[in-house]
C-alpha positions in Angstrom: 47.8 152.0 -33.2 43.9 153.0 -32.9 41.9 150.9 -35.0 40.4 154.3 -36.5 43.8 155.4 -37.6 44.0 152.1 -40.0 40.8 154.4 -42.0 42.2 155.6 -44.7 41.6 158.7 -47.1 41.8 159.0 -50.6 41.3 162.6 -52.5 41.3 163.3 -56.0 39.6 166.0 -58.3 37.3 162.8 -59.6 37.2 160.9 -56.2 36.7 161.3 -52.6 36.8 158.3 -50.6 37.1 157.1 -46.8 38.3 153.5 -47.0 39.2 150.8 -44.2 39.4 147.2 -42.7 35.9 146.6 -41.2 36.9 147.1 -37.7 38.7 150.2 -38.2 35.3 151.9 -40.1 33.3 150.8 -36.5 35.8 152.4 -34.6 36.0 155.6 -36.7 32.1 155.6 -36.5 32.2 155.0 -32.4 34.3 157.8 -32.3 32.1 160.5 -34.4 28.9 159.4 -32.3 30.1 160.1 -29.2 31.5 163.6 -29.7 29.1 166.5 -30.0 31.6 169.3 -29.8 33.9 169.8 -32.7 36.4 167.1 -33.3 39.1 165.8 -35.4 41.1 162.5 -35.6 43.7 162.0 -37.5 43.4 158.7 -39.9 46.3 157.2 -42.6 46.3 160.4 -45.2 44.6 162.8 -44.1 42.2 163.6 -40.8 38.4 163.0 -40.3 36.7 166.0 -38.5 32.7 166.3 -37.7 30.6 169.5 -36.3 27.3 169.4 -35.1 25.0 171.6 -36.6 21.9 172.9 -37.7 21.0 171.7 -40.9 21.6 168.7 -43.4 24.5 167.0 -44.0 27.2 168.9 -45.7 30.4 166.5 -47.0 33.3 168.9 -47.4 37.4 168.6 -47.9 39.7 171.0 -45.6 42.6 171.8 -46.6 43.4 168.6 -48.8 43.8 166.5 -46.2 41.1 166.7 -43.5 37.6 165.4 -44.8 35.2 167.6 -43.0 31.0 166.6 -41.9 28.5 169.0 -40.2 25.0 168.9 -39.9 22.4 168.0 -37.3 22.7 164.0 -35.4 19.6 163.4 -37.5 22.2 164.3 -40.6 25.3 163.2 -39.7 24.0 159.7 -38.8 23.6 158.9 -42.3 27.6 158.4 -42.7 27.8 156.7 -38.9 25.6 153.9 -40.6 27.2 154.0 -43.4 30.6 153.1 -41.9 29.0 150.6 -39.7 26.9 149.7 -42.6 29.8 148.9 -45.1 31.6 147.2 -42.4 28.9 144.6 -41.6 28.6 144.1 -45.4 32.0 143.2 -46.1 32.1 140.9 -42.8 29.1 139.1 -43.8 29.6 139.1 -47.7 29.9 135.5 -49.3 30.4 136.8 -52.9 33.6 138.8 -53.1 33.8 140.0 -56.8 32.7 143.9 -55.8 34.4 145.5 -53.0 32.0 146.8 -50.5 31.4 150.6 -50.5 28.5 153.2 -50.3 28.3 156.5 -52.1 27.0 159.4 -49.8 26.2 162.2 -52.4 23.8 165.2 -53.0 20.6 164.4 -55.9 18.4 167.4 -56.5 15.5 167.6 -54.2 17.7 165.7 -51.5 16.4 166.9 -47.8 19.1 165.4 -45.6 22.1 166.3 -47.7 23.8 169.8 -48.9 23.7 170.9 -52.3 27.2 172.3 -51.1 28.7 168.7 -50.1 31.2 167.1 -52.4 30.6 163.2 -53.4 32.2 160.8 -50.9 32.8 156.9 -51.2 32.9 154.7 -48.0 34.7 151.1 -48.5 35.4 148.3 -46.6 38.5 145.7 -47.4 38.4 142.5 -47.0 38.2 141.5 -43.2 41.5 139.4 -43.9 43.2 141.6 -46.6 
């Protein structure tokens, strides 16, 4: 199996969230910098698709299932290094009382993210969970 495909996704009305062992968020995040067209890949749950655009980032759900991000590179780099970002955290982490994550949501006056985009939570397991 893909190490991206062990990313898993998690949608409720309260909670959004992308979740993963640390080599399977740098994988995921590999895969979403190098493709400038449309794309989609499927992960455990769901699918993780990304469009290049004009504008900031905009976090959306599809269908249920398929969380969606669009906005310019400048924009959609924010979640690349934050699945990168959580990954090195929970690799390098020597207290292990709070599980690794990062919150990518809108605040008021926000430049680089849509008023439109729904909360999302990134979050690394354990390297040997």
């Amino acid at each position: 199996m893909d190490d991206h495909r062990r990313c898993r996704l998690s949608a409720s009305d309260a909670e959004l969230e992308l979740a993963g062992p640390p080599a399977a968020l740098r994988a995921l995040s590999r895969l979403l910098r190098h493709h400038v067209e449309p794309f989609e890949v499927a992960v455990t749950d769901g699918a993780v698709g990304q469009e290049v655009t004009a504008g900031p980032l905009l976090v959306s759900l599809l269908g249920g299932t398929t969380l969606h991000f669009s906005g310019g590179h400048e924009y959609l780099d924010i979640i690349w290094d934050a699945l990168d970002g959580v990954a090195e955290q929970a690799e390098t982490a020597d207290d292990r009382a709070v599980r690794r994550h990062q919150h990518i949501e809108y605040s008021p006056g926000d430049e680089y993210r849509s008023p439109d985009s729904v909360s999302l939570i990134i979050a690394a397991d354990w390297p040997d969970a």
